[in-house]
C-alpha positions in Angstrom: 20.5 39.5 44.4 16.9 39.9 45.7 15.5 36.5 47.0 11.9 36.5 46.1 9.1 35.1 48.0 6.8 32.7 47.0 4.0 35.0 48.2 4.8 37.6 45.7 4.7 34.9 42.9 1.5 33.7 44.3 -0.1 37.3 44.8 1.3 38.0 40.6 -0.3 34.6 39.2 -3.1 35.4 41.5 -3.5 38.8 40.3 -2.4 38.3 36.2 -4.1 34.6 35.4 -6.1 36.3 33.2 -4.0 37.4 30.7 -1.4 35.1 31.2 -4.2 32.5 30.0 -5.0 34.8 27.2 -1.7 35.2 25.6 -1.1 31.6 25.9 -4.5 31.0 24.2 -3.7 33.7 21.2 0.2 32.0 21.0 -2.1 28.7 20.8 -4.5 30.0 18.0 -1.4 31.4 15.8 0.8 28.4 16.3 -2.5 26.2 14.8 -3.1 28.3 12.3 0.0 28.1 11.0 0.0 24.4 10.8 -3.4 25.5 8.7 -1.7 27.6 7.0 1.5 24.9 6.0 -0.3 21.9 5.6 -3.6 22.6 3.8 -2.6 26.0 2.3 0.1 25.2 0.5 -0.5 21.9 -0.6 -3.1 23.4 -2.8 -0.3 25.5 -4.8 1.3 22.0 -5.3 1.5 20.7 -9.1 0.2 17.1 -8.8 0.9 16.1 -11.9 1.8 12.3 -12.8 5.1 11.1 -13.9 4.7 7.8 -15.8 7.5 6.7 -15.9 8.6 2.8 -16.9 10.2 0.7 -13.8 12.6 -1.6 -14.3 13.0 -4.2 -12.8 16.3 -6.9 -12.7 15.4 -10.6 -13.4 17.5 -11.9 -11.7 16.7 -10.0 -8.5 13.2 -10.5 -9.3 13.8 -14.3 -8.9 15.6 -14.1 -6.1 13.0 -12.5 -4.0 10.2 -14.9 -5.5 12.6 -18.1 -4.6 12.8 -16.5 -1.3 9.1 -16.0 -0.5 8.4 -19.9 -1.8 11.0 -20.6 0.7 9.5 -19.3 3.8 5.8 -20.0 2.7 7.0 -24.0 2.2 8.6 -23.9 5.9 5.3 -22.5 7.0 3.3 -24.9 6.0 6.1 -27.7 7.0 5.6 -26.0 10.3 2.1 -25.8 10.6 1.8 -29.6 9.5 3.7 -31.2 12.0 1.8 -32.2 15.2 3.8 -31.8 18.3 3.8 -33.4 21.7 1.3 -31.9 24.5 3.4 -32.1 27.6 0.2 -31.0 29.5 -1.6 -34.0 28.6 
């Protein structure tokens, strides 16, 4: 196996920037027009119609939640009321 030299890489890059810029500029211009392409294309084909459709919801579950968010805003405000000791004072 040949080694090869860093000079001959450096005289290759030196030589072939260019185009190596290029085609990574073209790959670069493909790649975001394909994200065009995916995301504002094809959306456009997309049926967006409504479904209306009724929710249910459980009761009791319903309740549940509601109980639990009267909980925590009743300990906030327990919190928030109390006056603690300053131990910088």
């Amino acid at each position: 196996m040949q080694k090869i030299s860093f000079k001959k890489i450096h005289n290759f890059f030196k030589k072939y920037y260019f185009y190596i810029l290029g085609i990574i500029f073209i790959a670069l211009i493909c790649f975001n027009f394909f994200i065009y392409y995916q995301y504002i294309c094809l959306l456009t084909d997309i049926d967006t119609s409504i479904i209306n459709d009724e929710v249910k919801i459980d009761q009791e579950t319903l309740q549940a939640i509601l109980d639990d968010i009267n909980m925590r805003e009743d300990n906030l405000h327990r919190i928030q009321e109390n006056k603690y000791f300053d131990p910088f004072n």
